[in-house]
C-alpha positions as a Markdown table, in Angstrom:
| # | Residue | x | y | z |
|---|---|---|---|---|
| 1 | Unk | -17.8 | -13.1 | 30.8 |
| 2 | Unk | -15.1 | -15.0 | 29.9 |
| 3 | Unk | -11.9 | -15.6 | 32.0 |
| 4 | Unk | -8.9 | -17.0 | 31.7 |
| 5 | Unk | -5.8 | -17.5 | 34.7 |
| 6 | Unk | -2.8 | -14.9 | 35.4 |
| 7 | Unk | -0.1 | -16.9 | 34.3 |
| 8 | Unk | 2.9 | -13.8 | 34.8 |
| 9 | Unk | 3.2 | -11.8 | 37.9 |
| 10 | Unk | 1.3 | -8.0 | 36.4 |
| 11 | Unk | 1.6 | -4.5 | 37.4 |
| 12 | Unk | -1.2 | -3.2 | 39.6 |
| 13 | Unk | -4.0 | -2.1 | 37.1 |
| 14 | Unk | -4.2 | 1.7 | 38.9 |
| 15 | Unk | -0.5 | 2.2 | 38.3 |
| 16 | Unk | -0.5 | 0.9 | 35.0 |
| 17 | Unk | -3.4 | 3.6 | 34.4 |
| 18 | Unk | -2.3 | 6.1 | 36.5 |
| 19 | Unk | -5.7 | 6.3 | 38.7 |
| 20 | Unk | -6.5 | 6.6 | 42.3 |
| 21 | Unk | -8.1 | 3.4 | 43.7 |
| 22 | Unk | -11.1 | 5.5 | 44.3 |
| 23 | Unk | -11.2 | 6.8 | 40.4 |
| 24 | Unk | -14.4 | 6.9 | 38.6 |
| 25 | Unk | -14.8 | 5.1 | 35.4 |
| 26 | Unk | -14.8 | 8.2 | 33.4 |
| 27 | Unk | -11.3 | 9.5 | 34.9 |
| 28 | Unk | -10.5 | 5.5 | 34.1 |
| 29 | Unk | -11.7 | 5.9 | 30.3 |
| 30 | Unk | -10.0 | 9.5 | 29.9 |
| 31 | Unk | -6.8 | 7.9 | 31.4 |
| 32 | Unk | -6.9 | 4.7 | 29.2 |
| 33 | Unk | -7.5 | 6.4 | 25.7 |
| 34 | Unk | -4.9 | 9.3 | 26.3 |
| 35 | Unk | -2.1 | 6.9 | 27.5 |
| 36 | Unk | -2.8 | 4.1 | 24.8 |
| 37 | Unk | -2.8 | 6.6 | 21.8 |
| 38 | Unk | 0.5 | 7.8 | 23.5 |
| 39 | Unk | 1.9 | 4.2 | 23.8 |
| 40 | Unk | 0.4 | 3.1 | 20.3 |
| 41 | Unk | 3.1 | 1.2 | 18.0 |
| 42 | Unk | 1.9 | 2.9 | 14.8 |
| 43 | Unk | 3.0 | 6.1 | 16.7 |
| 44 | Unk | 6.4 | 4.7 | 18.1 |
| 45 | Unk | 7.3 | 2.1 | 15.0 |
| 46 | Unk | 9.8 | -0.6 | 15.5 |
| 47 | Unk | 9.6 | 0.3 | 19.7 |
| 48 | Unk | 8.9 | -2.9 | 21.6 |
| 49 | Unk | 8.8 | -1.4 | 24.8 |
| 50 | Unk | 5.9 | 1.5 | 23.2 |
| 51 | Unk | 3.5 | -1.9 | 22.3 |
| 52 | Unk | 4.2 | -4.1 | 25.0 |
| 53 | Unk | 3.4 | -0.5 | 27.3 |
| 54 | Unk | 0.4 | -0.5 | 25.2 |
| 55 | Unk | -0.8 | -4.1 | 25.8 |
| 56 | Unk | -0.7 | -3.3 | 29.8 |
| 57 | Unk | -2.9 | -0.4 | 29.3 |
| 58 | Unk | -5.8 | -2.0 | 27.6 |
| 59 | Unk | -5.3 | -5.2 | 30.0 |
| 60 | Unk | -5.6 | -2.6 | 32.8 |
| 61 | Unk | -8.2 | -1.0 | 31.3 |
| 62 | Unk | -10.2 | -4.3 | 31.0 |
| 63 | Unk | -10.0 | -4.9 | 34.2 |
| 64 | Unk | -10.9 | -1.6 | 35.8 |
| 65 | Unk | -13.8 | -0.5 | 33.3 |
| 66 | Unk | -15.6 | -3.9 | 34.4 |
| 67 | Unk | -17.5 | -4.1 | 38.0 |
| 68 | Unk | -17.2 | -7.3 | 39.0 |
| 69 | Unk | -13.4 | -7.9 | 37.8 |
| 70 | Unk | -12.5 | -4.6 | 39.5 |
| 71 | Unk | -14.0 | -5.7 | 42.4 |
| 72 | Unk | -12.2 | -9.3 | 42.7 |
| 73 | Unk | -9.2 | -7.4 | 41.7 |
| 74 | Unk | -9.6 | -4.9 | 44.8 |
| 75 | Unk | -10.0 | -7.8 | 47.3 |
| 76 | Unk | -7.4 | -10.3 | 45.9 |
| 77 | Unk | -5.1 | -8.6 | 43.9 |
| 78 | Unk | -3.2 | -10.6 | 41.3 |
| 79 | Unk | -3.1 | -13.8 | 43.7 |
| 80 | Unk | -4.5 | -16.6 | 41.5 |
| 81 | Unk | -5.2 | -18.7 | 45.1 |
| 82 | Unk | -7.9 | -15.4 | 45.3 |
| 83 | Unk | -9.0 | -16.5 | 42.9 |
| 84 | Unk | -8.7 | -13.2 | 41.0 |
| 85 | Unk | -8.8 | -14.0 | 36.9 |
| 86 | Unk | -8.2 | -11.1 | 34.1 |
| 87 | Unk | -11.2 | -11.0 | 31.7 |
| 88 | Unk | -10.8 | -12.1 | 28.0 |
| 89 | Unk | -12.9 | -10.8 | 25.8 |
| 90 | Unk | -15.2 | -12.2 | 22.6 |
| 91 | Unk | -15.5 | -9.8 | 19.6 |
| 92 | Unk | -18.9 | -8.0 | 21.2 |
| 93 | Unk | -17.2 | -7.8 | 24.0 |
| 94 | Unk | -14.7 | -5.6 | 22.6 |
| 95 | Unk | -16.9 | -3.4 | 20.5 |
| 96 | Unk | -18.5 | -2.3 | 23.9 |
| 97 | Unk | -14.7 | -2.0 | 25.5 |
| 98 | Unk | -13.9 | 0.6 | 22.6 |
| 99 | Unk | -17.0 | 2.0 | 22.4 |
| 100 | Unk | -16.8 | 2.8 | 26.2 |
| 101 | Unk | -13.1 | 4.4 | 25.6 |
| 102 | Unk | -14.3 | 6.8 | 23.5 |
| 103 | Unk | -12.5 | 5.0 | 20.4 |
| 104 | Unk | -14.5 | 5.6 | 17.1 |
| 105 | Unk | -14.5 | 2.5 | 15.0 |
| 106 | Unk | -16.7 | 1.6 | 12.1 |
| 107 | Unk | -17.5 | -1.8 | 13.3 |
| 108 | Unk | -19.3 | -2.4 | 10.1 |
| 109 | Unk | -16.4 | -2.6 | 8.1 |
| 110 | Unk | -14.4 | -5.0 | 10.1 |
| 111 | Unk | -14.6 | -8.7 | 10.3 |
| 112 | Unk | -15.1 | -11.1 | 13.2 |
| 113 | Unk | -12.2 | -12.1 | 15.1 |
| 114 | Unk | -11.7 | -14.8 | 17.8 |
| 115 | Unk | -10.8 | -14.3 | 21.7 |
| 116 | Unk | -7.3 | -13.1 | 22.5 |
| 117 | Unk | -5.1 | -14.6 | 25.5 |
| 118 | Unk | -2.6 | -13.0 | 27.8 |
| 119 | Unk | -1.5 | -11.1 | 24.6 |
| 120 | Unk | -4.3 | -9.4 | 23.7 |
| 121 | Unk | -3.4 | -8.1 | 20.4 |
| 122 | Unk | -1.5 | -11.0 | 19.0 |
| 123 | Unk | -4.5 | -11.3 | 16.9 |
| 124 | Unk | -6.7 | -8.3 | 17.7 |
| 125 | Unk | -3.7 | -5.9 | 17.4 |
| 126 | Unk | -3.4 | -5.3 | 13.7 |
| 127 | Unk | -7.1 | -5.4 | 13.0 |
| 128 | Unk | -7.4 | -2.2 | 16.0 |
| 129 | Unk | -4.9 | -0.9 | 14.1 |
| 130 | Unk | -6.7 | -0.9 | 10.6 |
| 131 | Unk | -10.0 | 0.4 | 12.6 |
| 132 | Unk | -8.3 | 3.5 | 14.0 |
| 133 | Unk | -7.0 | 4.2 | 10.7 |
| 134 | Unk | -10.1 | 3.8 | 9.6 |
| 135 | Unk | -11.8 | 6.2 | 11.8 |
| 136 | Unk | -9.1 | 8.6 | 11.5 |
| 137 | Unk | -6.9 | 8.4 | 15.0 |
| 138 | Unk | -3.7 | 7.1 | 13.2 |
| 139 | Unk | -2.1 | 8.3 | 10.1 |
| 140 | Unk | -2.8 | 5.5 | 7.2 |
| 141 | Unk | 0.3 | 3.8 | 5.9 |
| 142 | Unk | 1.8 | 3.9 | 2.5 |
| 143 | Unk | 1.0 | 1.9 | -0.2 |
| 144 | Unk | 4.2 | 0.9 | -2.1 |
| 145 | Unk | 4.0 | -0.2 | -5.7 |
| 146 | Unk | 6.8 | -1.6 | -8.6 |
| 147 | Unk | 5.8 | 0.1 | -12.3 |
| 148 | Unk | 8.1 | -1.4 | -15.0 |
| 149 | Unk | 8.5 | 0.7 | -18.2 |
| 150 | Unk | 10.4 | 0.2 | -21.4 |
| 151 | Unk | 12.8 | 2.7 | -22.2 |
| 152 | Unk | 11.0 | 4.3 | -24.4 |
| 153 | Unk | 8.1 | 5.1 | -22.0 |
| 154 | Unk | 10.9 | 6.1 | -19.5 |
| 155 | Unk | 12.9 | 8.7 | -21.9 |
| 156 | Unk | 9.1 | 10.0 | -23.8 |
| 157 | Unk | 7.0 | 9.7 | -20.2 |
| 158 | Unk | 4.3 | 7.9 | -20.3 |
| 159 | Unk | 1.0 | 7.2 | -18.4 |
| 160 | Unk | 0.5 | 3.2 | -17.0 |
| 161 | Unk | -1.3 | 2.0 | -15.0 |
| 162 | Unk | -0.8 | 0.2 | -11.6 |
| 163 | Unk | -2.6 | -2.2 | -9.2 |
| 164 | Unk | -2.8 | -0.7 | -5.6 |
| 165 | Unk | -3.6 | -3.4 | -2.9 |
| 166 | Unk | -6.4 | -2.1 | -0.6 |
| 167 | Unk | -7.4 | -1.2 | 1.8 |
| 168 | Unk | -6.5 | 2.4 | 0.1 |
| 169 | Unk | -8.1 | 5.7 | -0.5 |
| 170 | Unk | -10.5 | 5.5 | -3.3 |
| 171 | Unk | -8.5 | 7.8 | -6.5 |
| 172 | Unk | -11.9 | 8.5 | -8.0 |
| 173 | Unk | -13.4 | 10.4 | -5.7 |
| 174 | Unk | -10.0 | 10.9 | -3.3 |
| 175 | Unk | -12.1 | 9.4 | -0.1 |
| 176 | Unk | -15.0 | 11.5 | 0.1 |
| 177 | Unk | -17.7 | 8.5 | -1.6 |
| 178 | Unk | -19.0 | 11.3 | -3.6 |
| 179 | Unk | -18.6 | 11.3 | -7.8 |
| 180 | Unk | -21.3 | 11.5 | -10.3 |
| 181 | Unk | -22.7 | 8.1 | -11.7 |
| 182 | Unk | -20.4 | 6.6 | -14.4 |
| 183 | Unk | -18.0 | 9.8 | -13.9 |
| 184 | Unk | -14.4 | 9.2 | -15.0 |
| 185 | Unk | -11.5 | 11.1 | -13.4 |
| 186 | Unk | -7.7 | 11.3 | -14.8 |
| 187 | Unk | -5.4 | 8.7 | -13.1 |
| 188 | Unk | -8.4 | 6.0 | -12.1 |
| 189 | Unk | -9.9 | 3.3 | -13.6 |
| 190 | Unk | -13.6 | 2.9 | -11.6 |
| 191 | Unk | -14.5 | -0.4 | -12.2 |
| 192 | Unk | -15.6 | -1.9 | -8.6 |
| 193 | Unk | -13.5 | -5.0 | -8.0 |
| 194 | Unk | -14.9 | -8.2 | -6.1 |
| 195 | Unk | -14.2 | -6.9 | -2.5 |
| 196 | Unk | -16.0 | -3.7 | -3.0 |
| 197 | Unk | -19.9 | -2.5 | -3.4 |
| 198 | Unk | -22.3 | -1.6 | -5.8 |
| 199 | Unk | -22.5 | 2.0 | -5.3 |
| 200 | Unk | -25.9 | 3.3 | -4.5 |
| 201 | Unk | -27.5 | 6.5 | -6.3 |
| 202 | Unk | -25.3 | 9.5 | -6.2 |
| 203 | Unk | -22.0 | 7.8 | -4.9 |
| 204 | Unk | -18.6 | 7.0 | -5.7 |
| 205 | Unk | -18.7 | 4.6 | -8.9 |
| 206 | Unk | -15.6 | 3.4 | -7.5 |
| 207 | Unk | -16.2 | 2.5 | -4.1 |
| 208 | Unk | -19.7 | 2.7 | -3.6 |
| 209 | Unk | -19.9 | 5.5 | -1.6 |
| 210 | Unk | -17.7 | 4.4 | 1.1 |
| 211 | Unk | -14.3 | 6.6 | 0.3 |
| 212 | Unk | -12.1 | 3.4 | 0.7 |
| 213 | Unk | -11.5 | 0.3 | -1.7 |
| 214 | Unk | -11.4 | -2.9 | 0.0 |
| 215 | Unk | -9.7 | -5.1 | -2.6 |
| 216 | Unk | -7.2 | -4.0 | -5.3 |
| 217 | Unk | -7.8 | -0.3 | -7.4 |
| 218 | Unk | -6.3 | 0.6 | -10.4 |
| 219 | Unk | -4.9 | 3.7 | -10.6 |
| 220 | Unk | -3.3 | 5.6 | -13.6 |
| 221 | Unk | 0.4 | 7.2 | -13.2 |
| 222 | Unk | 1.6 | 9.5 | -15.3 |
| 223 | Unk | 5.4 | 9.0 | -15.7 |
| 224 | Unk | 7.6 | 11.5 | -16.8 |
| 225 | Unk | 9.8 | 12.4 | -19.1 |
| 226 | Unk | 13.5 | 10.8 | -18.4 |
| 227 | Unk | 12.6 | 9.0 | -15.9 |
| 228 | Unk | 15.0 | 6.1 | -14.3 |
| 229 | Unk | 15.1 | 3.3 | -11.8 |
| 230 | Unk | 15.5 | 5.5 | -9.4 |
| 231 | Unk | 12.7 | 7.6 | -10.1 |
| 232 | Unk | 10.2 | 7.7 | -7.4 |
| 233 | Unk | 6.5 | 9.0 | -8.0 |
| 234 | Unk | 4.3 | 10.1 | -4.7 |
| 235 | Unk | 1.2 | 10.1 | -4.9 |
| 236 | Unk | -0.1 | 11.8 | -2.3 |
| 237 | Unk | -3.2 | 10.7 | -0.1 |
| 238 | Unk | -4.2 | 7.6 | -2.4 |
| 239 | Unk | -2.6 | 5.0 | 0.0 |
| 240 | Unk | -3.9 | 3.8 | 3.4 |
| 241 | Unk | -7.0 | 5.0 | 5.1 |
| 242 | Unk | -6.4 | 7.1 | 8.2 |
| 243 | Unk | -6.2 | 10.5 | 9.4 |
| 244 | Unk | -4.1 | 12.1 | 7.2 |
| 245 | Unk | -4.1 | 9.3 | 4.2 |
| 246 | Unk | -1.6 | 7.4 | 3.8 |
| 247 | Unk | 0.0 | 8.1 | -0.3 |
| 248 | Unk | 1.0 | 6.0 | -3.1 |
| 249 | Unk | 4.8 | 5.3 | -3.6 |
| 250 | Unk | 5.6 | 4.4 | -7.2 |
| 251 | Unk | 8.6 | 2.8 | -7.7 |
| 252 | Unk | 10.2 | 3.1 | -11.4 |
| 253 | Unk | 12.4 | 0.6 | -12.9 |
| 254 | Unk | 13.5 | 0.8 | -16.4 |
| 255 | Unk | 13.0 | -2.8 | -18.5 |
| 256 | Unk | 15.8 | -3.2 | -20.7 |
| 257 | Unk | 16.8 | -6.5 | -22.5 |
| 258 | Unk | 19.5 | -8.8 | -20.8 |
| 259 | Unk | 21.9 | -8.1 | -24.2 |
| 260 | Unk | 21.7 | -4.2 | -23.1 |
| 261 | Unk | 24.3 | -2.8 | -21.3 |
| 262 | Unk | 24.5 | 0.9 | -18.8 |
| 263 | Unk | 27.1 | 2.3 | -18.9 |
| 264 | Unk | 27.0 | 6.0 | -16.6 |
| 265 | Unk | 23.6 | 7.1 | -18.5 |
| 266 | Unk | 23.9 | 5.5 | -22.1 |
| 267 | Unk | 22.6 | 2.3 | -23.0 |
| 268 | Unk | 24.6 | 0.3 | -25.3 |
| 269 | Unk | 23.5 | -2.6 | -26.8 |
| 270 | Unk | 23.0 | -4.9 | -30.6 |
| 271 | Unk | 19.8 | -3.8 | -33.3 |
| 272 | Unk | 19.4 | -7.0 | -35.8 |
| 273 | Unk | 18.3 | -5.4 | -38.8 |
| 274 | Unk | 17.5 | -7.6 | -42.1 |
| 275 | Unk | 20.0 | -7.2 | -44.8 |
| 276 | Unk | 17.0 | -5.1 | -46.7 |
| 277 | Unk | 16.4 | -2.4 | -44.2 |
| 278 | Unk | 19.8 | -2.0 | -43.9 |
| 279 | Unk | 20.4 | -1.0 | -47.6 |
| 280 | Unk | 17.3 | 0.8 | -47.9 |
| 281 | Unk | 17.2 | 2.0 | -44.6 |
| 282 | Unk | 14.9 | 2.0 | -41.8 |
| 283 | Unk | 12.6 | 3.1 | -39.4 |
| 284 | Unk | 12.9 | 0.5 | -36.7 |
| 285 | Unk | 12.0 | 0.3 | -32.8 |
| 286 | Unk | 14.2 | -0.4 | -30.1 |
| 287 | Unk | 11.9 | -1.4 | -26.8 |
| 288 | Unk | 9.6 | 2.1 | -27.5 |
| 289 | Unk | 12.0 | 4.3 | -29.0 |
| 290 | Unk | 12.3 | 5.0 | -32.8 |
| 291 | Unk | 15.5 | 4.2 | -34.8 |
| 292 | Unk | 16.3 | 5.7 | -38.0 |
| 293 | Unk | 18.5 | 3.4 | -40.0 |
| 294 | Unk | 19.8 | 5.4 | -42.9 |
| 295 | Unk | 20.1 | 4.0 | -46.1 |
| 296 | Unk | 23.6 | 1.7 | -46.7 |
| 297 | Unk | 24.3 | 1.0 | -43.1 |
| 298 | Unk | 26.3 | -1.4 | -42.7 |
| 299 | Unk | 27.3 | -4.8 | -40.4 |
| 300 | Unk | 29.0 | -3.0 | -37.2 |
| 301 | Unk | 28.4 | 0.4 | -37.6 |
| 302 | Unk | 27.0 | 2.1 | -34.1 |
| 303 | Unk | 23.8 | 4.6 | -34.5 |
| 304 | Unk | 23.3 | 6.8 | -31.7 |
| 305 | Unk | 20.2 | 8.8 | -31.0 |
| 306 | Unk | 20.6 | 11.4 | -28.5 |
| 307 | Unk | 19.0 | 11.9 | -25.2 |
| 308 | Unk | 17.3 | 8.7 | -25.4 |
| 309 | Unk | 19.4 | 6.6 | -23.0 |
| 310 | Unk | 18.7 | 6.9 | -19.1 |
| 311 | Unk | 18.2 | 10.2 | -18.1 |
| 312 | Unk | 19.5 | 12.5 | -20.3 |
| 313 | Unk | 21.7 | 9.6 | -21.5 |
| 314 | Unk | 22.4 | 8.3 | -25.5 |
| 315 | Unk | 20.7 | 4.6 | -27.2 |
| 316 | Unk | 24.1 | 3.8 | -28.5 |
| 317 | Unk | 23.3 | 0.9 | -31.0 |
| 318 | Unk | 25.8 | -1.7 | -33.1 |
| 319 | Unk | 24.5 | -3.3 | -36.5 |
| 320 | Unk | 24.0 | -6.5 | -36.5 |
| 321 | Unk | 22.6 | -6.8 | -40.3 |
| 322 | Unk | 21.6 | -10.8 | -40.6 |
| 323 | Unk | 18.5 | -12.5 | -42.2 |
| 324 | Unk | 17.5 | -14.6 | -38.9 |
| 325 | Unk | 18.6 | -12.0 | -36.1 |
| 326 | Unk | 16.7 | -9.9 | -38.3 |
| 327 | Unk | 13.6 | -11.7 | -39.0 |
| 328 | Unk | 13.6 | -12.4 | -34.7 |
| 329 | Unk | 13.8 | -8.7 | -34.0 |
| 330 | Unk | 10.7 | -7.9 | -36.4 |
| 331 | Unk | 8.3 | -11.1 | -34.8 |
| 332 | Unk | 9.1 | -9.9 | -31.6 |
| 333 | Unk | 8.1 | -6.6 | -32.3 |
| 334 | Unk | 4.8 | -8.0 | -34.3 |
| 335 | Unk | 3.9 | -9.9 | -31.5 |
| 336 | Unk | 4.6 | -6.4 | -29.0 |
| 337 | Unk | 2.1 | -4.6 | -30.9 |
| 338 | Unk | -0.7 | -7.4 | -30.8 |
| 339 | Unk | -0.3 | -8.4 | -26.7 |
| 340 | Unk | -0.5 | -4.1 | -26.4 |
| 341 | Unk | -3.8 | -4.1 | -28.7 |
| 342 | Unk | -1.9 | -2.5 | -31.7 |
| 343 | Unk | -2.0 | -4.0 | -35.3 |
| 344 | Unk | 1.0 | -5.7 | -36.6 |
């Protein structure tokens, strides 16, 4: 056992529990896992008071669930000239401490970890966290995501697709490991990234059979029409593990050029054209959505096409009919197409 000295004056470890002196380790363990669910900072977020309350309990705990510090404690007290010490605990050490609350943690999907001090969960804290998440005792968190779309894709809707940092639910088979070999389901992409497993015979493609993808998944959103930067797409029980899952938050922002300009819900802003498609007129694109330049349009005059500003908005365009503006806007758009996979 390892052991390290009281350095702050501590609450007696029945009190902290709630225990009679004479309480038997069972009453000890129901007393410990009811109070530090209670106490637990994923159930009072942002309370202080709630994790430091839940610190004492598992220091009390680790105490009272072990014979020979329970008995040192019982003759000394917290009177370091007792020489009465508080155990500290390796990584085993803590599995059995857990597994002796009644806590169910897969162990075989967490790490190894080092020996905490006096604060006991200045490192083990968030990992506890993660594992009761994992074994469904906490809610799991939201996973919050940026998706950038031109404003063509936000006025037309559009399906992208967006990297989701894990730990999160696996999409493809929505965390039950189960999907048929080389199965594809709408709004996933099952490739198995580096942090994740093969998946055995029968399983999850995805996640190999374990319902959760360790490193990042991509998962395909379907946008929709009119959307704005203010558009907020849930996805729900495709975030963080845990009991229910967590969801997916997708936060929208519409792309438009720095010459663009809002204002309420029309975007205004300059469309080079070369002198040619001006006089014969034009079908050109303007970052996704379709201009029709009619035939003799002239330097200055202002096209609108209707509905397709930001939601519900007008594309309010001024001419701007020159040879190397012109030529500019067309490579750009060229070169678009390519980086998307398109032809030129």
């Amino acid at each position: 056992m390892y052991h390290r000295p009281v350095t702050a004056p501590k609450r007696d470890p029945y009190e902290v529990l709630g225990v009679p002196r004479d309480a038997d380790l069972e009453t000890i363990k129901r007393a410990y896992r009811q109070e530090a669910m209670r106490w637990h900072p994923d159930r009072n977020p942002g309370d202080a008071a709630a994790e430091e309350r839940f610190k004492e309990l598992s220091e009390a705990y680790a105490v009272l669930r072990d014979p020979e510090a329970r008995a040192r404690y019982d003759r000394y007290g917290h009177e370091p000239a007792g020489g009465f010490t508080t155990p500290t605990y390796t990584a085993e050490q803590w599995r059995e401490v857990f597994t002796e609350a009644g806590v169910p943690v897969d162990w075989s999907r967490v790490g190894s970890f080092g020996t905490t001090g006096n604060a006991i969960f200045d490192a083990l804290f968030g990992m506890v966290t993660g594992m009761l998440r994992g074994s469904g005792l906490l809610p799991g968190e939201t996973r919050e995501v940026r998706l950038g779309l031109t404003l063509g894709e936000a006025v037309n809707g559009a399906t992208r697709r967006v990297r989701v940092p894990g730990p999160s639910v696996c999409a493809l088979c929505r965390g039950t490991g189960r999907a048929a070999l080389g199965a594809a389901a709408d709004g996933v992409a099952a490739q198995t990234g580096p942090f994740d497993v093969a998946a055995p015979a029968g399983a999850c493609p995805a996640c190999g059979g374990v319902g959760v993808r360790r490193g990042t998944a991509l998962v395909d959103v379907t946008v929709p029409r009119g959307a704005t930067s203010n558009t907020k797409l849930r996805l729900r029980g495709l975030g963080g593990p845990g009991s229910p899952p967590g969801d997916l938050l997708v936060d929208v922002e519409v792309e438009l050029p720095p010459t663009a300009r809002v204002q309420g819900k029309d975007v205004h802003d300059t469309l080079p054209l070369l002198p040619w498609q001006a006089a014969a007129g034009a079908r050109v694109d303007y970052e996704g959505v379709t201009v029709e330049v009619p035939p003799g349009s002239k330097d200055g005059r202002e096209l609108v096409v209707a509905g397709a500003g930001l939601g519900g908005g007008d594309l309010r365009l001024t001419l701007n009919v020159d040879l190397v503006a012109g030529a500019v806007r067309a490579a750009r758009g060229w070169l678009r197409k390519l980086a998307s996979g398109g032809t030129a």
